[in-house]
Structure formats: structure tokens, C-alpha cells
Residue frames relative to the residue before (quaternion, step in Angstrom):
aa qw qx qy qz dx dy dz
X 1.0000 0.0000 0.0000 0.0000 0.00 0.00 0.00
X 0.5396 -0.6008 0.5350 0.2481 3.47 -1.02 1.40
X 0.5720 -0.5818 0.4748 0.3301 3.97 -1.49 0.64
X 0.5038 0.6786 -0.3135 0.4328 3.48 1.51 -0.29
X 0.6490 0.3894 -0.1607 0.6335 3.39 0.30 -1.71
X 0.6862 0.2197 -0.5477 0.4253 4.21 -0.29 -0.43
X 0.4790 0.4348 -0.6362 0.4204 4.13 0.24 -0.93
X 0.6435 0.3090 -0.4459 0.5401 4.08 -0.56 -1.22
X 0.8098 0.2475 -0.4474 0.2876 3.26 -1.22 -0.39
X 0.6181 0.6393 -0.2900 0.3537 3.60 0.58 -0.24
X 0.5539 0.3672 -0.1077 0.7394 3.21 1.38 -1.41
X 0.6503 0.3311 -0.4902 0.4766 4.56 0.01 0.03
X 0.5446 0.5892 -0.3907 0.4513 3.74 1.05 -0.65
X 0.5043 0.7680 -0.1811 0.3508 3.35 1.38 -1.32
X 0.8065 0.2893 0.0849 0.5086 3.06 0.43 -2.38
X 0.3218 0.6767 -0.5331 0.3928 4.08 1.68 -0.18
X 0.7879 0.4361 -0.2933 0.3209 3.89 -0.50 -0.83
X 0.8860 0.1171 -0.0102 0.4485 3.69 0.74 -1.17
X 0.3285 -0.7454 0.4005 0.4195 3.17 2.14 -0.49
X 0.6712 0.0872 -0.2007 0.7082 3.94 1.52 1.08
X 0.1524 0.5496 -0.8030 0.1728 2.37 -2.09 1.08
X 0.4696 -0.7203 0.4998 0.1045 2.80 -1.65 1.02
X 0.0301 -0.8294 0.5435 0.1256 4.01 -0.58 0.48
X 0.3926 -0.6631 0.5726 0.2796 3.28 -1.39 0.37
X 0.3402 -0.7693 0.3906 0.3739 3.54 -0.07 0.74
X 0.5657 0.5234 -0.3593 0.5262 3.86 0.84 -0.74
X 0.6665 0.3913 -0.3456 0.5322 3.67 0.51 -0.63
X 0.6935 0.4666 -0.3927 0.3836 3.59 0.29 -0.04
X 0.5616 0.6910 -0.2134 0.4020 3.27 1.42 -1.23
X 0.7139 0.4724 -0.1415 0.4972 2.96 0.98 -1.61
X 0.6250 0.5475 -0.2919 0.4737 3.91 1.16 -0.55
X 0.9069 -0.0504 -0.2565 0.3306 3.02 1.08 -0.79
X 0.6087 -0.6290 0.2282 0.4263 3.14 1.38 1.56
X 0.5518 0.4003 -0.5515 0.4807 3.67 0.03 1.76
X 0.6250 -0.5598 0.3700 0.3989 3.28 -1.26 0.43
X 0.5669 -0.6319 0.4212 0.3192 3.71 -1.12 0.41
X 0.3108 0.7067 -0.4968 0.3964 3.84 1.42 0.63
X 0.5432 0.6750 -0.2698 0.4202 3.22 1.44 -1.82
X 0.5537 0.4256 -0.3968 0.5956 3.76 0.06 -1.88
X 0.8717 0.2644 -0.3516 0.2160 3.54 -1.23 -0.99
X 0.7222 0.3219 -0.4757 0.3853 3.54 0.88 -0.44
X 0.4981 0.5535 -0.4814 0.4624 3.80 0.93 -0.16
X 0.7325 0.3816 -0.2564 0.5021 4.02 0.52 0.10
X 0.7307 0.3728 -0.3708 0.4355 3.13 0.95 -0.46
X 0.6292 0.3975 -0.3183 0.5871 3.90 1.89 -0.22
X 0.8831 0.2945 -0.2295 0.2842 3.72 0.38 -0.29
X 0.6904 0.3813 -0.0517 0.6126 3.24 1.96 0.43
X 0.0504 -0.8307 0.4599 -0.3097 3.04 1.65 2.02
X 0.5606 -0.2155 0.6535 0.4607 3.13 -2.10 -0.71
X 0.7632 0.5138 -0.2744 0.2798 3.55 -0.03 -1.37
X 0.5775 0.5691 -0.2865 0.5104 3.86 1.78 -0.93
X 0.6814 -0.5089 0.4458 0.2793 3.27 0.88 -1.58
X 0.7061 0.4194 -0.1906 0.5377 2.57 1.90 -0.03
X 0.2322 -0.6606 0.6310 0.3341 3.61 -1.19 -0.01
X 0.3220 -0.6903 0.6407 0.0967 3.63 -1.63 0.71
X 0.3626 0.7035 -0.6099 0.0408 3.51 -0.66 0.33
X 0.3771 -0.7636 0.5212 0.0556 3.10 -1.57 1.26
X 0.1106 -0.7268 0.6708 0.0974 3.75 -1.35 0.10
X 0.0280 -0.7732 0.6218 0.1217 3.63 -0.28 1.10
X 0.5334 0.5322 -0.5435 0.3700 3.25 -1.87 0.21
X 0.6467 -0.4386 0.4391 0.4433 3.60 -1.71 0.32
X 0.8158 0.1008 -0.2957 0.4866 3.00 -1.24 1.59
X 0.1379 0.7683 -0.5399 0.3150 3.51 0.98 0.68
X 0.2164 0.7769 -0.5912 -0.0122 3.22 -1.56 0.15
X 0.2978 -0.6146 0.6501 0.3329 3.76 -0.82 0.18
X 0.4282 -0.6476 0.6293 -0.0340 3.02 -1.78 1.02
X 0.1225 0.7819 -0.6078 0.0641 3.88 -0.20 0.69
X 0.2396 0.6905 -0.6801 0.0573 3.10 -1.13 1.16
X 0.4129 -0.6946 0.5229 0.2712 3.62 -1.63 1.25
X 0.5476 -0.5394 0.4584 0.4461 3.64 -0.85 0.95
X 0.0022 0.6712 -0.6848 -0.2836 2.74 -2.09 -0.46
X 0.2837 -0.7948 0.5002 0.1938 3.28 -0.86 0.17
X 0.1761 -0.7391 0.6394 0.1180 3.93 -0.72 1.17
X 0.7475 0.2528 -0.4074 0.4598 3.88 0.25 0.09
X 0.3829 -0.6397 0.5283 0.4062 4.00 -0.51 0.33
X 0.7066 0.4875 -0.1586 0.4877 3.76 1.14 -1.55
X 0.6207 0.4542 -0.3698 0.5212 3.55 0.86 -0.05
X 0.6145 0.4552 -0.2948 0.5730 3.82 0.93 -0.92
X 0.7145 0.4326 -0.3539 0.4210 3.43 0.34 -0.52
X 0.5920 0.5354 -0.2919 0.5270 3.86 1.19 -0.70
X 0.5543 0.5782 -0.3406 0.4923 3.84 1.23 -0.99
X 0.6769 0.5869 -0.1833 0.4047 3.77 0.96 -1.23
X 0.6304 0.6082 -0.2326 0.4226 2.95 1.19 -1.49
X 0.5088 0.7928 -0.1262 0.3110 3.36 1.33 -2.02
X 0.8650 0.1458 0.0763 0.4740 3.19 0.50 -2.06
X 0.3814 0.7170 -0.5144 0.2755 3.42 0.92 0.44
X 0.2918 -0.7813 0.4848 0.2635 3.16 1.47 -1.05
X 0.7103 -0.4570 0.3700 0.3868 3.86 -1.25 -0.77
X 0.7944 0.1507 -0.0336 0.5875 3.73 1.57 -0.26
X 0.1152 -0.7538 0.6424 -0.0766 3.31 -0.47 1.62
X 0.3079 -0.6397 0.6931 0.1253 3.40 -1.05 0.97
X 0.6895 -0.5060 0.3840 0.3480 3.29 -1.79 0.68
X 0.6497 0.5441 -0.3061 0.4338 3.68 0.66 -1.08
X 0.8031 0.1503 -0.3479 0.4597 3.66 0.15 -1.02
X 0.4047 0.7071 -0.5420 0.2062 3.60 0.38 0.36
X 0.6518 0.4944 -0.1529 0.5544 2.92 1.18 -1.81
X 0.6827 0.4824 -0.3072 0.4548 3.65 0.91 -0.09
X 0.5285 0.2699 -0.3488 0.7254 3.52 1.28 0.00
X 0.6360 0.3503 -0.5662 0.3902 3.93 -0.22 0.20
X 0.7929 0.4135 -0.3068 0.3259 3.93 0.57 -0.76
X 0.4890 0.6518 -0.3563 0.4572 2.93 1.96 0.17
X 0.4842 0.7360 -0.2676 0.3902 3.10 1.21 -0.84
X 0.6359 0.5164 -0.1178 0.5614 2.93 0.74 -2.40
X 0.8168 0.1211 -0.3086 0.4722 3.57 -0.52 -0.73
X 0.5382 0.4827 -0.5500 0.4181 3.73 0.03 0.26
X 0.2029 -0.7301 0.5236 0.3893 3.90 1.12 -0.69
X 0.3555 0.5206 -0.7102 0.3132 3.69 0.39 0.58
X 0.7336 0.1020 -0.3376 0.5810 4.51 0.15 0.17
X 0.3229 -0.5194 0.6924 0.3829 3.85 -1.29 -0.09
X 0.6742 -0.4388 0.4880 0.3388 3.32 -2.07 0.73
X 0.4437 0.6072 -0.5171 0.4088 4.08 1.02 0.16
X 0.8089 0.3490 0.0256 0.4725 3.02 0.32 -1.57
X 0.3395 0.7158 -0.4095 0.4523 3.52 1.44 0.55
X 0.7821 0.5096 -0.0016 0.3587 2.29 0.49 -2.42
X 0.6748 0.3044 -0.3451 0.5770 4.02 1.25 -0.70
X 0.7287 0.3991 -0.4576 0.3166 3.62 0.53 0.33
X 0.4723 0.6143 -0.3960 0.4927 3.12 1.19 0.49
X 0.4759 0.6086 -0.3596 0.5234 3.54 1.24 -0.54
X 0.7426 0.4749 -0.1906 0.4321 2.95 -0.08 -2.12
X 0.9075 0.1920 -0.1491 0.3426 3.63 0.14 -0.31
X 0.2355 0.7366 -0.4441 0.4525 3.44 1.85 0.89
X 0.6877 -0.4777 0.4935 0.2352 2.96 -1.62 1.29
X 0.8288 0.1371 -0.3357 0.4261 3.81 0.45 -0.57
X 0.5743 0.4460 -0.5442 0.4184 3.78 0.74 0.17
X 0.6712 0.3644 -0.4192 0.4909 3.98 0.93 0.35
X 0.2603 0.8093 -0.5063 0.1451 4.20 1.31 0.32
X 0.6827 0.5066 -0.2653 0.4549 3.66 1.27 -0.80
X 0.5668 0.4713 -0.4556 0.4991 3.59 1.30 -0.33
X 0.5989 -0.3830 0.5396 0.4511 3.79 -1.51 0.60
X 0.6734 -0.2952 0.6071 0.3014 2.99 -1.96 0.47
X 0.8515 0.3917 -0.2126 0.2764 3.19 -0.62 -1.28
X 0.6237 0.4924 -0.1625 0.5849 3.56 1.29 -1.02
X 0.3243 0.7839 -0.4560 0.2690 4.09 1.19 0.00
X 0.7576 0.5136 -0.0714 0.3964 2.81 0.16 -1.90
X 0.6136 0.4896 -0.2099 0.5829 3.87 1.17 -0.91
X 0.7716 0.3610 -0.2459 0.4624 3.50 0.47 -0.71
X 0.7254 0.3979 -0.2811 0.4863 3.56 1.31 -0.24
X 0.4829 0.4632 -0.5772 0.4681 3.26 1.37 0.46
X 0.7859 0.4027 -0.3397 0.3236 3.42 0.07 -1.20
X 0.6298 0.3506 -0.4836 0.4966 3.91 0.56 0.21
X 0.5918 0.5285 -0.4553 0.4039 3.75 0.41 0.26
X 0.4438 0.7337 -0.2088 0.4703 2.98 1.81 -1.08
X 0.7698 0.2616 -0.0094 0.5821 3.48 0.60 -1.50
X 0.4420 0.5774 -0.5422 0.4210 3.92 1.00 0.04
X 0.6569 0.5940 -0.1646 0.4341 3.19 1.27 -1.93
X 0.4901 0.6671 -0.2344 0.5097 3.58 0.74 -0.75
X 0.7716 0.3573 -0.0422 0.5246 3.25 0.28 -1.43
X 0.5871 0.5821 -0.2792 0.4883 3.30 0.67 0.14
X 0.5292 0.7515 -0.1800 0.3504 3.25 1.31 -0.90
């Protein structure tokens, strides 16, 4: 296992009980023997808005980063929040990262994962220009989401 994937597992072990928890980044470093650059880029790529989580920081002695995994109490309100911030150009990665959020949040079932992930895969969009991707995979996620409703 890569020093990446154990920081993430360490800090999900972390967030398992209450869905937050707070970390000192130097105290982590030092636990698991890497420099405290590591902690931040493993949090600052695997522990987005887009994953599920929210990040807030406090610098200075006694600092700490804050991780907590949304949740969501309306299914149609979380889905309208999504809709919101996609914006005009979704890239392949965070899509699939708001779809498995979805899924594990149960606001979609792993049915309806699984055909939006299709619908918005690099090869069911090969005939659209490169350049014109990203636009065309927002606005059918857009309307996947929609449809959901």
C-alpha cells in the first residue's frame, strides 16, 4: 500500500465512528513518518466537496484540520445542491466522484450509479471533440440528475 492510500485510510478509520474528526497535521506526519506536505496533499485530493466531505482548517499553535463527511437529509435538495455546482464543464474524474458520492450517500442506488457512469464515460462521449467533452458531460449529468427527481 502506497503512503497515500494508508494517510486516506487512516484519517477514513478516523471519520468511521462520528463521520469527523479533527487532525493535527505534524502529529500525523510524525505517526506516520512523512513530511506534513503529504497529510495536505492526501486531503486536499481525496477529501473534496466532490468526495463528501467538508475541510476546514485553523493555522497556528494548536491548529488543526477539521474533516467532516457530508450528509444529506433531503435526497431532492442534495441532488439540486449537485445540480447547482457542476457549473458548464464536468471532467470525467469529478463526475464519477459526485456519482459515488451519491451512491454511497444513498441519495442514487448502485443501479442507477452504474447507468450514470456509462452515460457519461469517456468512451460513450469518444465521438464528441475532445474539447466539447467536458460541456456535453455536464449537461447530461445535469439531466441524469433531473431525472432523478
Amino acid at each position: 500500500m502506497n503512503l497515500s492510500n494508508m494517510i486516506a485510510n487512516l484519517i477514513l478509520d478516523m471519520l468511521e465512528d462520528e463521520g469527523q474528526t479533527e487532525i493535527q497535521r505534524n502529529e500525523l506526519a510524525q505517526q506516520v513518518g512523512c513530511v506534513p506536505s503529504q497529510i495536505n496533499y492526501v486531503i486536499s485530493s481525496r477529501f473534496t466537496p466532490e468526495h463528501g466531505y467538508i475541510v476546514e482548517s485553523r493555522r497556528g499553535g494548536g491548529g488543526y484540520i477539521r474533516i467532516t463527511r457530508a450528509s444529506y437529509d433531503n435526497n431532492d435538495a442534495s441532488l439540486m445542491h449537485v445540480i447547482n455546482n457542476i457549473g458548464n464543464e464536468l471532467d470525467d474524474k469529478t463526475c464519477r466522484a459526485h456519482i459515488c458520492n451519491l451512491n454511497y450517500q444513498e441519495i442514487i442506488d448502485s443501479h442507477d450509479a452504474k447507468l450514470m457512469l456509462a452515460a457519461v464515460s469517456e468512451s460513450s462521449l469518444k465521438q464528441v471533440a475532445p474539447a466539447q467533452r467536458d460541456k456535453v458531460r455536464a449537461a447530461i449529468f445535469k439531466q441524469l440528475l433531473l431525472a432523478e427527481m
